[in-house]
Structure formats: C-alpha cells, structure tokens
N, CA, C and O atoms as a Maestro MAE file, in Angstrom:
{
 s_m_m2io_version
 :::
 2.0.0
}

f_m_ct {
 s_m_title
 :::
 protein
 m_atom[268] {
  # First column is atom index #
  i_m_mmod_type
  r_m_x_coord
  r_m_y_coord
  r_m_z_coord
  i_m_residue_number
  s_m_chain_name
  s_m_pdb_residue_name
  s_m_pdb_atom_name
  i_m_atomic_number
  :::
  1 25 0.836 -1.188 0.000 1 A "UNK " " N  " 7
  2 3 0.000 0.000 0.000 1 A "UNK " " CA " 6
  3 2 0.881 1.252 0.000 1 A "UNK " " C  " 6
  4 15 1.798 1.484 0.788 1 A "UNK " " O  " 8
  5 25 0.461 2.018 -1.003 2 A "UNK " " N  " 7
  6 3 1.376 3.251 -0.942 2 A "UNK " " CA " 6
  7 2 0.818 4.643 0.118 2 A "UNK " " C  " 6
  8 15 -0.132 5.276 -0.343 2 A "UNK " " O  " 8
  9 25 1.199 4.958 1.046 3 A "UNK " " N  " 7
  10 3 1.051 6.066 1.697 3 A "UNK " " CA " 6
  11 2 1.348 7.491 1.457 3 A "UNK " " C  " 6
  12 15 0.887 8.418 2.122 3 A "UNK " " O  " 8
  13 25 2.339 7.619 0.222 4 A "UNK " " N  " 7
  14 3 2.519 8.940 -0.358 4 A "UNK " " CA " 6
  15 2 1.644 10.278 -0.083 4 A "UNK " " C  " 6
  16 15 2.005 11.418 0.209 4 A "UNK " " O  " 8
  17 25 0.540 9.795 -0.256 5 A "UNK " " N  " 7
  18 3 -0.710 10.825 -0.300 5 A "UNK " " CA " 6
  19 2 -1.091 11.648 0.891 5 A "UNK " " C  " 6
  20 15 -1.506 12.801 1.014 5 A "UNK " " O  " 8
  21 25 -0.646 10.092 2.236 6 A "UNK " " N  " 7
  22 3 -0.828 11.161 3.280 6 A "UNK " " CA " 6
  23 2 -0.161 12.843 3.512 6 A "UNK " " C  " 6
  24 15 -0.772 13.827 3.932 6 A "UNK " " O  " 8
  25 25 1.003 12.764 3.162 7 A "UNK " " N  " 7
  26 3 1.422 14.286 2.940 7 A "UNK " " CA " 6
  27 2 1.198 15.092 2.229 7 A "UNK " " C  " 6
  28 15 1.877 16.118 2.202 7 A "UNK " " O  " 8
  29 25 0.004 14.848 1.294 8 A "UNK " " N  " 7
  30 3 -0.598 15.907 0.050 8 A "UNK " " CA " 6
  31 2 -1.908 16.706 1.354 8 A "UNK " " C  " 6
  32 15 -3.008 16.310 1.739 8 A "UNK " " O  " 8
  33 25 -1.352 17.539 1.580 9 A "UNK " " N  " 7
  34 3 -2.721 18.969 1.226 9 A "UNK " " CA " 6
  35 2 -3.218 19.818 0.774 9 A "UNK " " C  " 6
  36 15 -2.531 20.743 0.341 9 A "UNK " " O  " 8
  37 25 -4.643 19.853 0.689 10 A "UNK " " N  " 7
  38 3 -5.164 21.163 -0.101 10 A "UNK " " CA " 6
  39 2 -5.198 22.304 0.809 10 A "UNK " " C  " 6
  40 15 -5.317 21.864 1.952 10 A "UNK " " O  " 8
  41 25 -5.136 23.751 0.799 11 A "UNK " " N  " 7
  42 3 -5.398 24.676 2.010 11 A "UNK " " CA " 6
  43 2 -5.814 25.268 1.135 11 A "UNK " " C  " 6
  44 15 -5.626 24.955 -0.040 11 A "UNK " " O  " 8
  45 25 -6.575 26.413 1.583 12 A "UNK " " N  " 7
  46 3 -7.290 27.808 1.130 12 A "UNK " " CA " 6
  47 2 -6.529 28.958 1.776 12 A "UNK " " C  " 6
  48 15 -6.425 29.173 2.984 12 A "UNK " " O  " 8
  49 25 -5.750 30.021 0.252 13 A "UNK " " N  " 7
  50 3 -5.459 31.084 0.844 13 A "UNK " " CA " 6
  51 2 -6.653 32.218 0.978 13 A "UNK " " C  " 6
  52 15 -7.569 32.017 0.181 13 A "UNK " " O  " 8
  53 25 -6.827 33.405 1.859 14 A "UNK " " N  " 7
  54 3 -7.038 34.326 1.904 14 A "UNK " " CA " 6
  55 2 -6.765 35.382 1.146 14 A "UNK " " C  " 6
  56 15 -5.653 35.273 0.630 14 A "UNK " " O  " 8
  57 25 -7.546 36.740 0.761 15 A "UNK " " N  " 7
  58 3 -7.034 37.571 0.744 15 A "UNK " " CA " 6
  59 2 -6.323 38.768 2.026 15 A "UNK " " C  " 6
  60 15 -7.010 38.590 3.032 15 A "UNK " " O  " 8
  61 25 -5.640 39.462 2.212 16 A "UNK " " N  " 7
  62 3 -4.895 39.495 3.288 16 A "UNK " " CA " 6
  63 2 -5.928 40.031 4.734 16 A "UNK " " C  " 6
  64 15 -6.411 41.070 4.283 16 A "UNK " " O  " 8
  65 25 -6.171 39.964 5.350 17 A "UNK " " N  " 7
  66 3 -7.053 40.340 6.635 17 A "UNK " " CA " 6
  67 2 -8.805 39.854 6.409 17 A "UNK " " C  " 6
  68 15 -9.786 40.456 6.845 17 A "UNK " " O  " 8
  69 25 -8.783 38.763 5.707 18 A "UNK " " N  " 7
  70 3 -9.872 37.999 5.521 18 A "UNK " " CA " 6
  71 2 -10.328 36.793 6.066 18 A "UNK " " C  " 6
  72 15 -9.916 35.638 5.956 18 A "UNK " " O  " 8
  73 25 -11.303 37.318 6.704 19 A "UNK " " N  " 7
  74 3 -11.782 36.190 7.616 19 A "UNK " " CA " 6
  75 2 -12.415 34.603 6.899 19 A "UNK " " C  " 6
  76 15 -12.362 33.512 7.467 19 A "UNK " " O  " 8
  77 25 -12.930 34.846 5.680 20 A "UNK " " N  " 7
  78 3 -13.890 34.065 5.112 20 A "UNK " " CA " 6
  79 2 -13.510 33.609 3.542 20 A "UNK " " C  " 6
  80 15 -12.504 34.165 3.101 20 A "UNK " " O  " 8
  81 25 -13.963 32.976 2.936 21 A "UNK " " N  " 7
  82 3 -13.519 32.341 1.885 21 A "UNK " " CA " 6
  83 2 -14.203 33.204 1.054 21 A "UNK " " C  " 6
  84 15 -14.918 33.935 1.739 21 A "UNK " " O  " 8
  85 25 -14.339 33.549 -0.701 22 A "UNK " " N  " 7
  86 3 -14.834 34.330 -1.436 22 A "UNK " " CA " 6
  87 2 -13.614 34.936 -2.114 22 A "UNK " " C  " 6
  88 15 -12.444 34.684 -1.824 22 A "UNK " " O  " 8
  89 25 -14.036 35.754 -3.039 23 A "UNK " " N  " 7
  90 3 -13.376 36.752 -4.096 23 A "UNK " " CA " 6
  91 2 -11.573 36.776 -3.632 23 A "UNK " " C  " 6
  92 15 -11.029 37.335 -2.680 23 A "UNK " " O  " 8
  93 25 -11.082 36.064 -4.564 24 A "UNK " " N  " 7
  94 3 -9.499 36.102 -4.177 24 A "UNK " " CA " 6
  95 2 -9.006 35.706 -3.318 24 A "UNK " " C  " 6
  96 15 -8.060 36.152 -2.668 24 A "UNK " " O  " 8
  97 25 -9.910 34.329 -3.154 25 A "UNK " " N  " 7
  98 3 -9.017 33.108 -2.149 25 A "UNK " " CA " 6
  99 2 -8.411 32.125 -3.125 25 A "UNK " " C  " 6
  100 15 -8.936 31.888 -4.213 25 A "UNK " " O  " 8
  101 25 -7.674 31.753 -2.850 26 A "UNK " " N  " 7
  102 3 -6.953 30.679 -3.779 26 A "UNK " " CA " 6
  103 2 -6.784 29.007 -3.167 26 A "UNK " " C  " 6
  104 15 -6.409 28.980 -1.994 26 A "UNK " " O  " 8
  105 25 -6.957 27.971 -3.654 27 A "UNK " " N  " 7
  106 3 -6.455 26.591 -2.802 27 A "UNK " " CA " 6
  107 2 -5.436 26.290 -3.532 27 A "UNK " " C  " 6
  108 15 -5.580 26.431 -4.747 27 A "UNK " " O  " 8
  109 25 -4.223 25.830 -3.052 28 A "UNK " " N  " 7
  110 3 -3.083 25.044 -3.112 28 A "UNK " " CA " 6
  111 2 -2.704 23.703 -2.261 28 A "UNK " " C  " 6
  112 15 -2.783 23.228 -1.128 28 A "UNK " " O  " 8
  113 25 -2.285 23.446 -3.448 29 A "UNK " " N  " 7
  114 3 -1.744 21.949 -2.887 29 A "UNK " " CA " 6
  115 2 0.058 21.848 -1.800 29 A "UNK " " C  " 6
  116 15 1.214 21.775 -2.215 29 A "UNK " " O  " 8
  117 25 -0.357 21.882 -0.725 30 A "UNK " " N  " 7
  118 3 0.658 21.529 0.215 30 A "UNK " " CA " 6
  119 2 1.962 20.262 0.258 30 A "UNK " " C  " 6
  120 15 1.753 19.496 1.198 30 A "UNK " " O  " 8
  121 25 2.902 19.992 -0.339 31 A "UNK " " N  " 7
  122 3 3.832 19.145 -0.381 31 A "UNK " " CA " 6
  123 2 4.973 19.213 0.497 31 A "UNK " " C  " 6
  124 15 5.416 20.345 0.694 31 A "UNK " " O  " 8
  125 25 5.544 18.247 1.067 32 A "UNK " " N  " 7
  126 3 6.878 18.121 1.897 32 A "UNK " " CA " 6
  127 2 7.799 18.077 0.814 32 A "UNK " " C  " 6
  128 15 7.551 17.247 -0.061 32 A "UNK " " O  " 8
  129 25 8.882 18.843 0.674 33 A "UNK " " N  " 7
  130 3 9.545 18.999 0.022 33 A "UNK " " CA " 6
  131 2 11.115 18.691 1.092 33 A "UNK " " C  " 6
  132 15 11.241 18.768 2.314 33 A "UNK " " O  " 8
  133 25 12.511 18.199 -0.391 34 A "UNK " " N  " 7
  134 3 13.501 18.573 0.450 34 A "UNK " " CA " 6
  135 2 14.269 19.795 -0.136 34 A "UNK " " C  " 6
  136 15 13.957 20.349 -1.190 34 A "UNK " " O  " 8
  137 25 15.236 20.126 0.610 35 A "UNK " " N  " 7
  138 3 15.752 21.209 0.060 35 A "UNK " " CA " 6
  139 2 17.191 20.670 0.556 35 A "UNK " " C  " 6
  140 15 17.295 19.686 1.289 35 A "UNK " " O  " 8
  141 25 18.603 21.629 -0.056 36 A "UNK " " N  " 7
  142 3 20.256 21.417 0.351 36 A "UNK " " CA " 6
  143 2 19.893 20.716 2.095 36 A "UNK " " C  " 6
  144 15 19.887 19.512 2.351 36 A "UNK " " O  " 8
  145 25 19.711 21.462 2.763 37 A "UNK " " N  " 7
  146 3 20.024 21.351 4.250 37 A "UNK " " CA " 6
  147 2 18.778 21.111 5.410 37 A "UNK " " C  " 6
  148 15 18.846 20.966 6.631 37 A "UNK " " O  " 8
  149 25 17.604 21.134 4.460 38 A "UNK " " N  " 7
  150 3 16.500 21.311 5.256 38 A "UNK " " CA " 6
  151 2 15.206 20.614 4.679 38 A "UNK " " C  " 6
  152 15 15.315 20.638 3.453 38 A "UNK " " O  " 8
  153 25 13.907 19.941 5.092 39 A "UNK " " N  " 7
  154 3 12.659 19.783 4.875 39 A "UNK " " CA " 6
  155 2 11.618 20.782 4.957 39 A "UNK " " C  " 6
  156 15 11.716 21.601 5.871 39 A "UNK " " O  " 8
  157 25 10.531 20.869 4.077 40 A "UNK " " N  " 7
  158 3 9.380 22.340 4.625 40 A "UNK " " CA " 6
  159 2 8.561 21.745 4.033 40 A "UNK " " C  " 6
  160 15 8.835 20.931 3.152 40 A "UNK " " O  " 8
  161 25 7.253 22.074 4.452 41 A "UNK " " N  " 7
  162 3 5.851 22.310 3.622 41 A "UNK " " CA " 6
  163 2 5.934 23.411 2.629 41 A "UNK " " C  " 6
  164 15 6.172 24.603 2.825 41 A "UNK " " O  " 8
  165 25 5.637 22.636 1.285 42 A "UNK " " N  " 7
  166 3 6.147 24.254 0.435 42 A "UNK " " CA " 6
  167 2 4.625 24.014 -0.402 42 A "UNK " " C  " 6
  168 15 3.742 23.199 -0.137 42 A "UNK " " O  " 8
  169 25 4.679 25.041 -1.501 43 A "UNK " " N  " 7
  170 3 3.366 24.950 -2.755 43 A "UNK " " CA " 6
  171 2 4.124 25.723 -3.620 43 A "UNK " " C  " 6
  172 15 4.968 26.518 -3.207 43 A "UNK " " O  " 8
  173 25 3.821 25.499 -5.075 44 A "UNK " " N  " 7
  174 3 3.870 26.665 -6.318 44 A "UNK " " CA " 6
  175 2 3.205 27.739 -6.261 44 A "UNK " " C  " 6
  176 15 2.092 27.729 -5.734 44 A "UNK " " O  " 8
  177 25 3.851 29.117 -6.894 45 A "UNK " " N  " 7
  178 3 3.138 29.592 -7.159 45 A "UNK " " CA " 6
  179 2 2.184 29.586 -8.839 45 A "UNK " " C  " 6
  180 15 1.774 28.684 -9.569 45 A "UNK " " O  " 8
  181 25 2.147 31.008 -8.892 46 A "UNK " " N  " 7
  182 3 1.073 31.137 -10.390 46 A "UNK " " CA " 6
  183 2 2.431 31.047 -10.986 46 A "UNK " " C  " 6
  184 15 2.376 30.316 -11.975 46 A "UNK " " O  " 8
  185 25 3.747 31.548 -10.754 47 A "UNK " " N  " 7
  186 3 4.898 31.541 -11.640 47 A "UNK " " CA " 6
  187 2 5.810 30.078 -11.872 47 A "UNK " " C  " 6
  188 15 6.724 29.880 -12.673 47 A "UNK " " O  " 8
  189 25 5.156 29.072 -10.786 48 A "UNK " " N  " 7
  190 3 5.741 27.785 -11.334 48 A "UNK " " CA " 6
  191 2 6.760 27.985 -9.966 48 A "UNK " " C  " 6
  192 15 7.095 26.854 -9.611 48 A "UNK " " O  " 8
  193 25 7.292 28.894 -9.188 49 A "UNK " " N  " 7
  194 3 7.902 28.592 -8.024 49 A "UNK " " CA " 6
  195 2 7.963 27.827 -6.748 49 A "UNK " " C  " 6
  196 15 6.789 27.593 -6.459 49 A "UNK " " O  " 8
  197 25 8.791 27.294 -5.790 50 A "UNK " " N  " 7
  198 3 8.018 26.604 -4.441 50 A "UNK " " CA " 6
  199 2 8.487 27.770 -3.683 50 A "UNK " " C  " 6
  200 15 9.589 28.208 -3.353 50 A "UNK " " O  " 8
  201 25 7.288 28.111 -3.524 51 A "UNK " " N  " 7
  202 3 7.300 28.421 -1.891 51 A "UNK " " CA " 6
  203 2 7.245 28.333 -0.468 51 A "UNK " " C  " 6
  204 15 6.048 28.158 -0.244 51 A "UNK " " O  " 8
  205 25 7.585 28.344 0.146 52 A "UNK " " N  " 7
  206 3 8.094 27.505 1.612 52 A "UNK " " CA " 6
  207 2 6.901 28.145 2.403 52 A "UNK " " C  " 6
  208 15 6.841 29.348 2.659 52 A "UNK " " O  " 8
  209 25 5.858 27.120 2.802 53 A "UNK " " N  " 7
  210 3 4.712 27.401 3.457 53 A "UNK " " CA " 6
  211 2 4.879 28.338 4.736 53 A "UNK " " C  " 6
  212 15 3.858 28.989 4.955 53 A "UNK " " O  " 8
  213 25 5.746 28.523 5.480 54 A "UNK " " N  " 7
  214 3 6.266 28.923 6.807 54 A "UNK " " CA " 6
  215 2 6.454 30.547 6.619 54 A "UNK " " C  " 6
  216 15 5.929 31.467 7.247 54 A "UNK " " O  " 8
  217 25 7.203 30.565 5.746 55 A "UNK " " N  " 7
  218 3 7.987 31.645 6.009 55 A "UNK " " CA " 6
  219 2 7.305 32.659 4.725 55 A "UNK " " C  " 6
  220 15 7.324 33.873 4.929 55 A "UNK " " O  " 8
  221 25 6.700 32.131 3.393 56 A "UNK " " N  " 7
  222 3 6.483 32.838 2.358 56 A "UNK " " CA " 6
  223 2 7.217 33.340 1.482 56 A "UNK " " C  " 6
  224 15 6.969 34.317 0.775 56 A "UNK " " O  " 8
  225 25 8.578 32.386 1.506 57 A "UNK " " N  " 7
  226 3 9.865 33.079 0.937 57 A "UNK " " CA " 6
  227 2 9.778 32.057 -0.102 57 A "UNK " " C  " 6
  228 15 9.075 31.086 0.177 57 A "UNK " " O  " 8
  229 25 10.489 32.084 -1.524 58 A "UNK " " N  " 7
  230 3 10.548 31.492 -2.446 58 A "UNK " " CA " 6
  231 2 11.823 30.367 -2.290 58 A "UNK " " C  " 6
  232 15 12.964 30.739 -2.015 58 A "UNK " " O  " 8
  233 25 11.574 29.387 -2.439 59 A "UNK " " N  " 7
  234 3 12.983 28.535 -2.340 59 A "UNK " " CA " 6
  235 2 13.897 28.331 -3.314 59 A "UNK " " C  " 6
  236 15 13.608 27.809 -4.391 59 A "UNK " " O  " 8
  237 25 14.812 28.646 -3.063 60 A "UNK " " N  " 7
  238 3 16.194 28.893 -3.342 60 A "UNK " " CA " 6
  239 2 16.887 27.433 -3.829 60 A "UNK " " C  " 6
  240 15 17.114 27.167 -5.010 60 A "UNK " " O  " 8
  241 25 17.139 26.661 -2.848 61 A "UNK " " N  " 7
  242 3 17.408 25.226 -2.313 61 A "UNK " " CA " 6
  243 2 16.977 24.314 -2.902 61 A "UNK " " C  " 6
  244 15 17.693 23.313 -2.881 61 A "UNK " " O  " 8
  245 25 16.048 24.247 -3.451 62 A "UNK " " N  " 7
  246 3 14.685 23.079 -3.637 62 A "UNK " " CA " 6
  247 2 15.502 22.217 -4.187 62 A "UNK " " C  " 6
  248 15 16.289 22.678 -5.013 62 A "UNK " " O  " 8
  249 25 15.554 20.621 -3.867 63 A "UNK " " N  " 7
  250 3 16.134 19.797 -4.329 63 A "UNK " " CA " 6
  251 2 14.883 18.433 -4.918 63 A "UNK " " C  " 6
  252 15 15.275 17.497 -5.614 63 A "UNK " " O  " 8
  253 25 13.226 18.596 -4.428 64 A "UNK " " N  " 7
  254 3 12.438 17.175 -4.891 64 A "UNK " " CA " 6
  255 2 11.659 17.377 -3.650 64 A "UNK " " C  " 6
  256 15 11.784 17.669 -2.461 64 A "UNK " " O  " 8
  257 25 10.371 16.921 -4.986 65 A "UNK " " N  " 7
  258 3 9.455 16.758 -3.685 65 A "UNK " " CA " 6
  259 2 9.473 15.287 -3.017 65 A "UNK " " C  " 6
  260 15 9.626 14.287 -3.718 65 A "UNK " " O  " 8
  261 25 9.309 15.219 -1.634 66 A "UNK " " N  " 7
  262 3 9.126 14.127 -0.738 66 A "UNK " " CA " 6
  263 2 7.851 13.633 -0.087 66 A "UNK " " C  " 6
  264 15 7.624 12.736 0.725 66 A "UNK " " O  " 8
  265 25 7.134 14.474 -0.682 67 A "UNK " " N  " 7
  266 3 5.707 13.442 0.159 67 A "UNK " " CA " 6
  267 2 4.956 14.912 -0.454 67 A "UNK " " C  " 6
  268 15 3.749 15.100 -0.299 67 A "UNK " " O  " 8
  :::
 }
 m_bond[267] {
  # First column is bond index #
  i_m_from
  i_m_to
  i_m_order
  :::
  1 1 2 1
  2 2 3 1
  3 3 4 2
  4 3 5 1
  5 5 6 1
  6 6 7 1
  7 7 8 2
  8 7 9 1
  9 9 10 1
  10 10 11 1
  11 11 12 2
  12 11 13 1
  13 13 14 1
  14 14 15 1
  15 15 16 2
  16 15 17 1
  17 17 18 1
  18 18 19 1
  19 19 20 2
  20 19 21 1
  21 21 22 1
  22 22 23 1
  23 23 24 2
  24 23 25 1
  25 25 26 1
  26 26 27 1
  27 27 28 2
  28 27 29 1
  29 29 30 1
  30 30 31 1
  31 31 32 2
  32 31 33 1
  33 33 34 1
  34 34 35 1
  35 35 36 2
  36 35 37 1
  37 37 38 1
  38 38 39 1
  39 39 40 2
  40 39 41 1
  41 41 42 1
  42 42 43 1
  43 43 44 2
  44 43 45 1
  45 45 46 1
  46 46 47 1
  47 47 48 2
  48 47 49 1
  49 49 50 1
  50 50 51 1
  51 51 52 2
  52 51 53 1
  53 53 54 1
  54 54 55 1
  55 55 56 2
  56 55 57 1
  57 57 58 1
  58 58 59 1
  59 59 60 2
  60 59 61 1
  61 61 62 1
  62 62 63 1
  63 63 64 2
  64 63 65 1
  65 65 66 1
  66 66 67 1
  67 67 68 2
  68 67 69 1
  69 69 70 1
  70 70 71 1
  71 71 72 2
  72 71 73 1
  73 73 74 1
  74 74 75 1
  75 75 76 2
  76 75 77 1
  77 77 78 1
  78 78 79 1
  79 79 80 2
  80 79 81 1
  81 81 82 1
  82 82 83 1
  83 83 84 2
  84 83 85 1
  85 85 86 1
  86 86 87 1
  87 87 88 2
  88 87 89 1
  89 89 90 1
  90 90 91 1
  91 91 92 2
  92 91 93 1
  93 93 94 1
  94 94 95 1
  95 95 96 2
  96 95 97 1
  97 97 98 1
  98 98 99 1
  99 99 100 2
  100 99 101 1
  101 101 102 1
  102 102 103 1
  103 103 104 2
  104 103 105 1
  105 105 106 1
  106 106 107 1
  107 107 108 2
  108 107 109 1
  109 109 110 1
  110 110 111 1
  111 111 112 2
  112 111 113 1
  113 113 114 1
  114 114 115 1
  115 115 116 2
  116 115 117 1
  117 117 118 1
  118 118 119 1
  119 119 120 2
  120 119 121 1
  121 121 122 1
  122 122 123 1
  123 123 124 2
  124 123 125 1
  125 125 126 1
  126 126 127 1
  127 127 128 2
  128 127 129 1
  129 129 130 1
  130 130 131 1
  131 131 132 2
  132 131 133 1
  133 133 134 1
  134 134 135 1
  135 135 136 2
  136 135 137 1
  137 137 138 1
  138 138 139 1
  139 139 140 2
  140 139 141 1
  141 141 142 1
  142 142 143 1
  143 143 144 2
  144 143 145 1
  145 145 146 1
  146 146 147 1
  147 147 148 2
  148 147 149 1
  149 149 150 1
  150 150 151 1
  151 151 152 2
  152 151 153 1
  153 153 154 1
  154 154 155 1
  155 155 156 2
  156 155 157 1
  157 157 158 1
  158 158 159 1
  159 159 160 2
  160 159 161 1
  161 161 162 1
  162 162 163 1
  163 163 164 2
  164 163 165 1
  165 165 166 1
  166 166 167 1
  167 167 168 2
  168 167 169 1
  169 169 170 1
  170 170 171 1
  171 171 172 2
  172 171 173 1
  173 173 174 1
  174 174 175 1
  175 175 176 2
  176 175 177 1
  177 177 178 1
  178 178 179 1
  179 179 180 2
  180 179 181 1
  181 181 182 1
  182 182 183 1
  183 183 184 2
  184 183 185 1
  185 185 186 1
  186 186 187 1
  187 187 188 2
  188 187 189 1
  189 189 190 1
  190 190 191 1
  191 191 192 2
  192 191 193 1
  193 193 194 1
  194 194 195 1
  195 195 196 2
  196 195 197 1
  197 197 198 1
  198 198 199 1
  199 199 200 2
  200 199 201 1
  201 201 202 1
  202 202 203 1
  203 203 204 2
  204 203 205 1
  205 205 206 1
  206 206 207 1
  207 207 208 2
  208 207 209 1
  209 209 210 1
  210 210 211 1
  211 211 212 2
  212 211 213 1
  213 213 214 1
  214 214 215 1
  215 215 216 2
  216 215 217 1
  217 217 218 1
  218 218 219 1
  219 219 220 2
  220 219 221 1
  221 221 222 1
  222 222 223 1
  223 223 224 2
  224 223 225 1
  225 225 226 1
  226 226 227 1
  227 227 228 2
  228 227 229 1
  229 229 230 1
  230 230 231 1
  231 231 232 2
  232 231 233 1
  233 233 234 1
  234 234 235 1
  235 235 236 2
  236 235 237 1
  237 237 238 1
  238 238 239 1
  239 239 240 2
  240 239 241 1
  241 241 242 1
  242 242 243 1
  243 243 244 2
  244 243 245 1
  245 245 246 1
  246 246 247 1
  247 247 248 2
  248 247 249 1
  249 249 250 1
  250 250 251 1
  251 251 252 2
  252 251 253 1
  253 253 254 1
  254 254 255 1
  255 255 256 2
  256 255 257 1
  257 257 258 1
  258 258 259 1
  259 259 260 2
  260 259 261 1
  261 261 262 1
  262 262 263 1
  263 263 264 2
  264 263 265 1
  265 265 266 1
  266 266 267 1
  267 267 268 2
  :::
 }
}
C-alpha cells in the first residue's frame, strides 16, 4: 500500500485580513519537500515557483518533492 498521499494537502489562501472564503481566495496543494540542508511544507506559485509554506519566501534550495 502506498502512503505517499498522506502528505498531500489542499489549504485555502485568503485575501490578506480575511476572515472568510470568497473573491481572491486561492487553494493550493501543500507538499513536503527537500531542500540542500532542510525539509518544509512548500506549494507553487502562479509563476511555477516553491514556496516555503512557513515563512512565504521562495525557495532557493529546492532539491524534490518528498511526500
């Protein structure tokens, strides 16, 4: 049985100081990624980038996704 999947999530972004879902929320898919020195929850953006769920910084590092 493959378990892979357990580390796939969907989340819903906000627009910024938004309480509720509607007009310019976005869902992304959540992946464990590795990077040179480190693991994160990252997602793409609209430009094809990972971004590191935590921090909102674009990764630099990215070496494969892991789960």
């Amino acid at each position: 049985m493959n378990n892979r999947n357990q580390f796939h999530n969907r989340i819903r972004f906000h627009p910024k100081n938004s309480q509720i879902s509607g007009p310019g929320s976005t869902d992304k898919d959540l992946v464990w990624v590795q990077c040179k020195e480190y693991k994160c929850l990252a997602y793409l953006d609209t430009a094809g980038k990972w971004i590191n769920f935590y921090t909102g910084k674009k990764l630099t590092d990215f070496v494969k996704v892991i789960g």
